[in-house]
C-alpha positions in Angstrom: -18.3 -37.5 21.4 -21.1 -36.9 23.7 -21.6 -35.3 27.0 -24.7 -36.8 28.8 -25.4 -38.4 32.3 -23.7 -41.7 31.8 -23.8 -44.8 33.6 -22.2 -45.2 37.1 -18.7 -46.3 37.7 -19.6 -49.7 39.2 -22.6 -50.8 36.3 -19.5 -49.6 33.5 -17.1 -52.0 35.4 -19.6 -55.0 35.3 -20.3 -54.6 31.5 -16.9 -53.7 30.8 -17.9 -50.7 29.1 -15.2 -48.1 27.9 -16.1 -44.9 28.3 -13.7 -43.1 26.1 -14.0 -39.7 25.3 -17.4 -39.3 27.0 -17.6 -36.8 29.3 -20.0 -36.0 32.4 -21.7 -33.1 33.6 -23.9 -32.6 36.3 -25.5 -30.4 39.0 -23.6 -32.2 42.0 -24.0 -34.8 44.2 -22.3 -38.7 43.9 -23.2 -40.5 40.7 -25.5 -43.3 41.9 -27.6 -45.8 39.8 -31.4 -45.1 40.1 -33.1 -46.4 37.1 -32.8 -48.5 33.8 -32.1 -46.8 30.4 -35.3 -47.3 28.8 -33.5 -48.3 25.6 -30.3 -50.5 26.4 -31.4 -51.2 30.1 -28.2 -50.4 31.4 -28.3 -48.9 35.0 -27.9 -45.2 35.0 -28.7 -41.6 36.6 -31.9 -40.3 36.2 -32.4 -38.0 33.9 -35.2 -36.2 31.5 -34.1 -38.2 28.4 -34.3 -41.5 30.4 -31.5 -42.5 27.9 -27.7 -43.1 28.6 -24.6 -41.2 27.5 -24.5 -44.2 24.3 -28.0 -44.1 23.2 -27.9 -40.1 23.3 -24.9 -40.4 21.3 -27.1 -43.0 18.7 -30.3 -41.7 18.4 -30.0 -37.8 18.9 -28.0 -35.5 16.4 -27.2 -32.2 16.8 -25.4 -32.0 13.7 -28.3 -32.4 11.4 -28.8 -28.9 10.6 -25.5 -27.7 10.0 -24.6 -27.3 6.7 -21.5 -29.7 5.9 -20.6 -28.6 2.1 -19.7 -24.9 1.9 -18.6 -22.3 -1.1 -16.0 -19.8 -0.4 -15.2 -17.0 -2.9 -12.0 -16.0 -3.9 -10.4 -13.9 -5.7 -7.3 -14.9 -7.5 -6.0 -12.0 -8.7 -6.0 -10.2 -5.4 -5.6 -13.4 -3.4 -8.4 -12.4 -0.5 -11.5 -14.2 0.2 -14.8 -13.0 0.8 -15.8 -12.0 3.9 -17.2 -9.1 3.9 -15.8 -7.3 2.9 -13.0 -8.4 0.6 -9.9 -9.8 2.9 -6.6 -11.0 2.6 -5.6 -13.9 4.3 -2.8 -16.4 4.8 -3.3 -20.1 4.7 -4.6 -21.9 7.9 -4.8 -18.4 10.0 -7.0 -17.1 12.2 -8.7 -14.5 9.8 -9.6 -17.5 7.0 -10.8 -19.6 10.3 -13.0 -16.8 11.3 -14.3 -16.3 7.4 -15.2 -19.8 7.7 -17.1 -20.1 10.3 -19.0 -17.3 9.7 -20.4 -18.9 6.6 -21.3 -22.2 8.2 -25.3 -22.5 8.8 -26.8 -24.1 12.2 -24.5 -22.3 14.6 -26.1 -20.2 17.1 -27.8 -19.9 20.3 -29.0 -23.7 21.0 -26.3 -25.2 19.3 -23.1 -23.8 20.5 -19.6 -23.8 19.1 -16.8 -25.0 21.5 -13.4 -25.6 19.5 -12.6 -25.6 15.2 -9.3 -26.1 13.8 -8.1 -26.9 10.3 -7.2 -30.2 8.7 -4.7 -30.4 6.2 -5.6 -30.6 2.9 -3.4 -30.5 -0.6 -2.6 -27.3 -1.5 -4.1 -27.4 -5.5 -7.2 -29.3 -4.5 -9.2 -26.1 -3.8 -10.6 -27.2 -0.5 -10.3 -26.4 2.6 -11.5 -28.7 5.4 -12.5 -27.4 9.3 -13.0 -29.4 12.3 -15.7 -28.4 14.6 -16.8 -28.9 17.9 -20.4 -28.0 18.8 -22.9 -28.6 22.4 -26.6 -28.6 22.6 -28.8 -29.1 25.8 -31.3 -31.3 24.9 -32.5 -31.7 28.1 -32.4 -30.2 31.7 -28.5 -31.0 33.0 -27.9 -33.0 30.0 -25.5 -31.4 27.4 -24.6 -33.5 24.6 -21.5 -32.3 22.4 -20.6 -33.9 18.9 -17.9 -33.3 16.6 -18.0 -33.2 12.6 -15.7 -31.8 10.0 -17.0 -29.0 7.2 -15.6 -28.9 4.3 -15.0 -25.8 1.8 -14.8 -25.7 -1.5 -12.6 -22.3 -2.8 -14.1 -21.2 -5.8 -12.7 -18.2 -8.6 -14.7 -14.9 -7.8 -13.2 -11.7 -9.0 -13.5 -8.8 -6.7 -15.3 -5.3 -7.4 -11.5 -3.5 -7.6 -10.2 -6.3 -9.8 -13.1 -6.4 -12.1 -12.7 -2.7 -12.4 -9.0 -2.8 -12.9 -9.8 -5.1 -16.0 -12.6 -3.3 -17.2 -11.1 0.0 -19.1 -12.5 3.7 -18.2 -13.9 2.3 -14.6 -11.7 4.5 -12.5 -13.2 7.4 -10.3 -10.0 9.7 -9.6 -6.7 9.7 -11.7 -3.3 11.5 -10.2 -1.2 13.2 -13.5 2.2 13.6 -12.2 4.0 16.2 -14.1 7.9 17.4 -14.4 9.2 20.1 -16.9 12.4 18.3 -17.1 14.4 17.3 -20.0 15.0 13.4 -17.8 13.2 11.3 -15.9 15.6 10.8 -12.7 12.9 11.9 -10.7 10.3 9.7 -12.2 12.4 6.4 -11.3 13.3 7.3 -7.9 9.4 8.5 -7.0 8.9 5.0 -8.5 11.1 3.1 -6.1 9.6 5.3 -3.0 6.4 4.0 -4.2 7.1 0.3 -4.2 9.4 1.0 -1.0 6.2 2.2 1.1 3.4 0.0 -0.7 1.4 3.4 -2.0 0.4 1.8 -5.3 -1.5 -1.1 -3.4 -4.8 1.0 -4.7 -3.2 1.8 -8.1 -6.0 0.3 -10.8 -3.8 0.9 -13.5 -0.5 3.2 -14.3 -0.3 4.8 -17.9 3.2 6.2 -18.9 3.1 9.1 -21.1 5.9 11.5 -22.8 4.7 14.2 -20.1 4.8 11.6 -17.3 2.8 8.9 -15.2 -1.1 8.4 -14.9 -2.3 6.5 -11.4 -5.9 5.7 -12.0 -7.8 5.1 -8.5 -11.5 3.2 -7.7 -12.2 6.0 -4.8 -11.4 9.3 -5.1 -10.1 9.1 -1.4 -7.3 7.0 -2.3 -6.3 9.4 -5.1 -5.8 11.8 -2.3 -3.7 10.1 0.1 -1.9 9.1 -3.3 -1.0 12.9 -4.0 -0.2 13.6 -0.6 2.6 10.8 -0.3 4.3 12.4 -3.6 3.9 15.5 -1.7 6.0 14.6 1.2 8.7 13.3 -0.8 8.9 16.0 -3.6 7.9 19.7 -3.2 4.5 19.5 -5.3 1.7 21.9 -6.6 -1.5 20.1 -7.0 -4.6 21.4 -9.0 -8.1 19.5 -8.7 -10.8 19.2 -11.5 -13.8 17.2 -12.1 -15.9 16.0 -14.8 -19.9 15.3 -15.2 -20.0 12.0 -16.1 -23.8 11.5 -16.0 -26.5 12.6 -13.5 -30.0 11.7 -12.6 -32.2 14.3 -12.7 -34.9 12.5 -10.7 -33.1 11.6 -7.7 -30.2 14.5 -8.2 -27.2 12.1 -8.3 -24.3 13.3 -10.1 -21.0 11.0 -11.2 -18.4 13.0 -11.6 -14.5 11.4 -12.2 -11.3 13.4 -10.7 -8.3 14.7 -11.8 -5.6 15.9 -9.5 -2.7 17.4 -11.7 0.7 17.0 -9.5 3.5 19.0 -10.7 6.8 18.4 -9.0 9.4 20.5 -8.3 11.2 21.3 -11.5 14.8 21.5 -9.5 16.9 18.1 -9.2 19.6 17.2 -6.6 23.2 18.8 -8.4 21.2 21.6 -10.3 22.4 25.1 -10.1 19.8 27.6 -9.3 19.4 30.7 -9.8 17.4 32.6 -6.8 15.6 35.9 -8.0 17.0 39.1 -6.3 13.6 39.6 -4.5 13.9 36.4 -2.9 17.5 36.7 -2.0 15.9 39.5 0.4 13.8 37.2 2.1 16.2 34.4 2.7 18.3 36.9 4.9 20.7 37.5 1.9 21.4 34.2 0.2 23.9 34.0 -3.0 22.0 34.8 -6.4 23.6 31.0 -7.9 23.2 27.9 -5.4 23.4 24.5 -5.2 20.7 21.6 -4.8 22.0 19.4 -2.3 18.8 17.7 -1.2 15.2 17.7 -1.8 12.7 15.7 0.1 9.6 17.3 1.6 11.7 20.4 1.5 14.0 22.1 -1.2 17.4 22.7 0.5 19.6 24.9 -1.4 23.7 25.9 0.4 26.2 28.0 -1.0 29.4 26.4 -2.2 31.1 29.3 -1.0 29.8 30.0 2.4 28.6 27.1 3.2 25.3 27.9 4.2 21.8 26.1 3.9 18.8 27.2 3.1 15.3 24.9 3.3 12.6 25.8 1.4 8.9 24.1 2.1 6.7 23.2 -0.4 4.3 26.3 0.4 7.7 28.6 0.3 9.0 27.3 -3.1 5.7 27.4 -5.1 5.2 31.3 -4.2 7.9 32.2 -5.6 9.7 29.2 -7.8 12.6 29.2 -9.1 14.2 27.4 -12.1 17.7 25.1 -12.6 20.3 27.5 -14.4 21.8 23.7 -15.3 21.6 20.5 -14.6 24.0 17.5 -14.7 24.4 17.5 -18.9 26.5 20.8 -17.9 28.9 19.4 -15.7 32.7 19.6 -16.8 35.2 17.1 -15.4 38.0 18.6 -13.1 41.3 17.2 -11.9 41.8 17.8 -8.2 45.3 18.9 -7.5 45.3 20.1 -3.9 42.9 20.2 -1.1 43.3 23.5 2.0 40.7 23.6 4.3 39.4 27.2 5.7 37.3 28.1 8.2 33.3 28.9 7.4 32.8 32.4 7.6 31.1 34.0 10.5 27.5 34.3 9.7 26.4 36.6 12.6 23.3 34.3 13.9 24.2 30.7 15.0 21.8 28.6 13.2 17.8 28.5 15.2 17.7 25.0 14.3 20.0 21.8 13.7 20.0 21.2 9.7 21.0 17.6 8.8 24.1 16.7 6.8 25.9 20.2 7.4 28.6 18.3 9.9 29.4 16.0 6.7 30.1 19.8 4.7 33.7 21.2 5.2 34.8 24.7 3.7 38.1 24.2 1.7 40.4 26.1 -1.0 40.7 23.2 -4.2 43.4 23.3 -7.4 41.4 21.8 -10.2 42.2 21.4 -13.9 40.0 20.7 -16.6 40.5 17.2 -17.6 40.3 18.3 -21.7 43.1 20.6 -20.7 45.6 18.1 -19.8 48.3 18.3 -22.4 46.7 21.4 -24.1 47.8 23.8 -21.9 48.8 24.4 -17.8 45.7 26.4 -16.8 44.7 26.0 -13.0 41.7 27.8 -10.7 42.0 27.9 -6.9 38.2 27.7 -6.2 36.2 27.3 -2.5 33.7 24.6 -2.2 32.2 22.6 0.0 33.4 19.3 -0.7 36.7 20.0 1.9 36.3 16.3 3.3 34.8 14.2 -0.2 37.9 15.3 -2.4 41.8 14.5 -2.2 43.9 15.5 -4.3 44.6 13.1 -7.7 40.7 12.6 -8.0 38.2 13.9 -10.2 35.5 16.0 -9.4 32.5 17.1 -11.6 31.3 21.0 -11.0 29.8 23.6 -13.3 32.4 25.9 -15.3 30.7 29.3 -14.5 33.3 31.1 -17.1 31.0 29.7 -19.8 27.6 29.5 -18.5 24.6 31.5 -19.9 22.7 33.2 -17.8 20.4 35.1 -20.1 17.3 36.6 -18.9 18.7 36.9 -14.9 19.7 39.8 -13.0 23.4 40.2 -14.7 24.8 42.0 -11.6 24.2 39.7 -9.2 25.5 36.8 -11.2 28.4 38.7 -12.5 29.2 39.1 -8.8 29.1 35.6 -8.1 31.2 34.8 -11.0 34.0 37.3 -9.6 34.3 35.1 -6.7 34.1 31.7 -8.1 34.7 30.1 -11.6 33.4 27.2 -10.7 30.9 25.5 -8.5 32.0 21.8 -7.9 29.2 19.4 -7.2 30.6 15.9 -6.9 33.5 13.5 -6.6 33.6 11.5 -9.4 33.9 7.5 -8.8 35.3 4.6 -10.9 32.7 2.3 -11.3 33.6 -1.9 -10.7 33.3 -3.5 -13.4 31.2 -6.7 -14.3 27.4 -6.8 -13.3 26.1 -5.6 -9.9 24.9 -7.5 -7.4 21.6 -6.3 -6.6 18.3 -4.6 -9.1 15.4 -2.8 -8.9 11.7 -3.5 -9.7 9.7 -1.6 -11.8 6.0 -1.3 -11.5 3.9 -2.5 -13.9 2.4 0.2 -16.7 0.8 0.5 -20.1 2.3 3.0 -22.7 0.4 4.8 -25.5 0.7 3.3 -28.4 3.3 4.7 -30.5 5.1 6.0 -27.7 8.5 5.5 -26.6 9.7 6.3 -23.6 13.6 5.9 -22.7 14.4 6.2 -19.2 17.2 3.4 -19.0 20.1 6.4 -18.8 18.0 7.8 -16.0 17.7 4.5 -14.2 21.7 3.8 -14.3 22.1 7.6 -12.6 19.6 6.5 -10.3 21.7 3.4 -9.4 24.8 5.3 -9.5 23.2 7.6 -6.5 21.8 4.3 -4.5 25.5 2.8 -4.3 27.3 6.7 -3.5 24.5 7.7 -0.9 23.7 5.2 2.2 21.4 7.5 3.8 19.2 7.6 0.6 19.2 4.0 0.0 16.8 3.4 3.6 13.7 4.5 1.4 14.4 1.9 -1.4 14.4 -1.8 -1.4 17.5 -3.3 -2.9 16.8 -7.0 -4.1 19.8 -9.5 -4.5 20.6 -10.3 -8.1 20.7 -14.3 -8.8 23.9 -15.3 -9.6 24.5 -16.5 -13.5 21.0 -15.3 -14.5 21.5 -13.4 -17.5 19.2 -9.9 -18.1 15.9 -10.3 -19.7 14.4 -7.8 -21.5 14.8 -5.0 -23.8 15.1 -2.3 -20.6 17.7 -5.3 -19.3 19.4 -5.4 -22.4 19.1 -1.3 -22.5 21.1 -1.5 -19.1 23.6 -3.8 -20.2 24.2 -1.3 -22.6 24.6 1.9 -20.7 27.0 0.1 -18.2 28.9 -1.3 -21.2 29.6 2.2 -22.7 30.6 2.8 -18.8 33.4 0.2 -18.5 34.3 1.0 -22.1 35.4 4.3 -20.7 37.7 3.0 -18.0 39.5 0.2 -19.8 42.8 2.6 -19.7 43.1 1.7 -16.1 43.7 -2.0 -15.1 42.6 -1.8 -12.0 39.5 -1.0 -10.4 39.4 1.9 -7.9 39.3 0.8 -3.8 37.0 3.4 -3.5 34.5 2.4 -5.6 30.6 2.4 -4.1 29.4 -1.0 -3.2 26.2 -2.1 -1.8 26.6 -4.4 1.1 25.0 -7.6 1.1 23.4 -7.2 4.6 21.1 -4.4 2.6 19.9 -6.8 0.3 16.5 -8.6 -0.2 15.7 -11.8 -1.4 14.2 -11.9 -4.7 11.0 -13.6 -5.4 10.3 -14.9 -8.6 6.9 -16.6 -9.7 6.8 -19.0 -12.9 3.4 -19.0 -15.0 3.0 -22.2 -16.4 5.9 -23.4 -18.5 7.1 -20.3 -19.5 10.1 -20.2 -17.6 11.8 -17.1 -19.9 9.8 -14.7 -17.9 9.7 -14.0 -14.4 7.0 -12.4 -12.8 8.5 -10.1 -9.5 5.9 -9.5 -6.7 
């Protein structure tokens, strides 16, 4: 395609020329014949070239010195191209046209680029091809534009965080997240928040341990915005070290590699915990036993028997901690035989600020039974608890028995006082599971054990999955992905599962049908699954 002075209209309609997609620009003025092209002899405009639009178009390139063969790294293992810096990019879009042309040589200020756009090419044949459209003025009023296609040739190139990632002690910063727990509950839902929110995009490499997870980071920066996304989901205490790596004296560089030691929050949602009597004080007189009823940024403790809540920040928690009296391996099954609900008792002070979850809360007198008990004997507690609007009567209800808790090592008066008023401390309705296989799983992120290290957390992951389906609210932070139908578990932690829900349903085969209020997911929460085949191994899909 050219753009030149052409011939006039009435010399193109003798000849029966056809001008097709040649253009004309010009100063102004009617297009008259003046002279001869000094090569075809075809009347024409005058110009500096003394040449028309056709002979331009044969004798002059402008295309000459633009390269047309073209190498572009990429990265496989990331999937981004080479830019730079490295950059992700979908097929045919506007970043990857951009990357292009920025490695094609001969484009500047004479020669001009005026349009590019891809042409399709097979997906597996590594290439990618690019139409261009360039002008150059190779003479005064005479602009001549040309069109040729560039073609790319995608070629493997690992990138500096990949090559680091498969290169071992390379990492600059590691994150040691730490729990003094007897269960890892907490480690598989912090795991599902990071998947959730994409925070282990800069994750070289994770390294399970007995004590809990390693993150290894490139940049020490990315180790700390790492650490401060753990910190605003779980109440944390973070402790930063370094080590000299090596240092030149001559030009007084030092490498040091980073450590930031995370401990998290040693309470878990259901725990009972025991407040010291100096901290009672400075809570405006809370109960000496409480409840766990959420923890998120903040610790938030209520009292089963007034029903009031107390949050606790990070800073506030960590000055003066406090530990679980028990956990959920203490909890005792209850029959509920009757439900009366009271009115709260009046605090004094309305509350300053609106805390979430407390209109879901209703104060209420419940007749429970020990489940053991049925058939043993006819012993029955009136207790208060907060569950007024969860329990009915004829369900069960897990809670800590207080009659035979040890509580060693606190102040005895206070929690003899609390044991006066209460026997036990309900917690939770307990629900009949459906039977069969759920519709919906979890990813897991990828991670490397120590050898001879054995780490069982399929237990934990069952509770987990147990709170997902009870708990709506907390299943907006994690991504729910739809099972496919008739594919069996793969796996030992698959198998592990299988398992743990087999021992499950092997405790409800007395009743023959399934309870109506069992927790369900629905299917509008669900994601598609994505699985990704390596070759012909078609036993073991890879999730991303």
């Amino acid at each position: 395609r050219t753009l030149a002075e052409p011939c006039s209209a009435a010399a193109r309609a003798s000849m029966g020329m056809k001008r097709g997609h040649d253009n004309v620009m010009t100063d102004g003025g009617p297009l008259e014949a003046h002279v001869l092209c000094c090569s075809c002899g075809v009347p024409m405009v005058h110009n500096d070239t003394m040449r028309c639009a056709h002979c331009l178009k044969a004798e002059v390139s402008i295309i000459d010195g633009i390269s047309r063969q073209v190498v572009l790294p990429h990265c496989r293992n990331c999937s981004r191209y080479m830019k730079p810096p490295w950059t992700k990019c979908e097929p045919e879009s506007r970043e990857l046209l951009g990357i292009c042309l920025k490695r094609i040589r001969g484009i500047g200020r004479e020669v001009r680029l005026v349009d590019a756009s891809f042409i399709w090419t097979e997906e597996h044949s590594r290439r990618i091809r690019v139409k261009i459209t360039v002008q150059k003025e190779i003479a005064t009023a005479s602009v001549l534009q040309q069109t040729m296609v560039v073609e790319f040739t995608v070629v493997n190139q690992q990138c500096d965080e990949c090559k680091k990632s498969f290169t071992p002690h390379t990492f600059n910063s590691v994150v040691q997240v730490r729990q003094k727990v007897d269960h890892r509950r907490t480690f598989c839902m912090l795991e599902q928040l990071i998947l959730k929110n994409d925070a282990h995009s800069k994750v070289m490499s994770l390294r399970e341990s007995r004590e809990g997870l390693d993150f290894h980071f490139g940049q020490r920066s990315h180790a700390q915005r790492f650490s401060d996304f753990i910190s605003s989901w779980v109440p944390t205490r973070h402790k930063t070290s370094k080590h000299l790596c090596s240092h030149d004296a001559n030009s007084n560089v030092y490498q040091y590699k980073y450590t930031i030691h995370a401990e998290l929050c040693p309470i878990c949602v259901d725990d009972l915990v025991a407040v010291p009597q100096g901290h009672c004080h400075q809570l405006s007189g809370a109960a000496p036993l409480m409840l766990c009823h959420k923890i998120s940024g903040a610790l938030r403790l209520i009292d089963p028997l007034s029903l009031r809540s107390y949050d606790l920040c990070s800073e506030e928690y960590w000055k003066h901690p406090m530990l679980p009296l028990a956990n959920r391996s203490h909890l005792t099954e209850f029959v509920v035989l009757n439900v009366e609900p009271v009115e709260a008792p009046d605090t004094g002070t309305k509350a300053k600020h609106h805390l979430a979850g407390r209109g879901k809360l209703i104060l209420a007198d419940i007749e429970v039974a020990r489940a053991c008990d049925f058939g043993s004997n006819d012993e029955r507690l009136v207790v208060r608890s907060h569950l007024g609007n969860v329990l009915r009567p004829g369900c069960r209800a897990l809670g800590y028995d207080l009659r035979a808790l040890n509580a060693s090592g606190l102040d005895s008066a206070a929690v003899q006082a609390v044991q006066d008023r209460a026997d036990v401390f309900l917690v939770r309705r307990l629900l009949k599971r459906r039977r069969g296989r759920r519709a919906w799983e979890l990813r897991r992120l990828e991670r490397e054990r120590e050898e001879g290290v054995v780490v069982e957390d399929d237990a934990d992951m069952e509770a987990v999955k147990q709170d997902l389906e009870e708990d709506p609210e907390l299943r907006r932070h994690v991504n729910l992905y739809k099972n496919m139908a008739g594919t069996p578990a793969k796996g030992a932690a698959a198998q592990e599962t299988q398992k743990v829900q087999a021992s499950t349903e092997h405790q409800d085969e007395g009743d023959d049908e399934d309870d109506d209020e069992a927790p369900e997911v629905p299917l509008a929460e669900l994601l598609e699954a994505l699985e990704l085949h390596d070759g012909d191994d078609d036993d073991e899909p890879a999730a991303t």
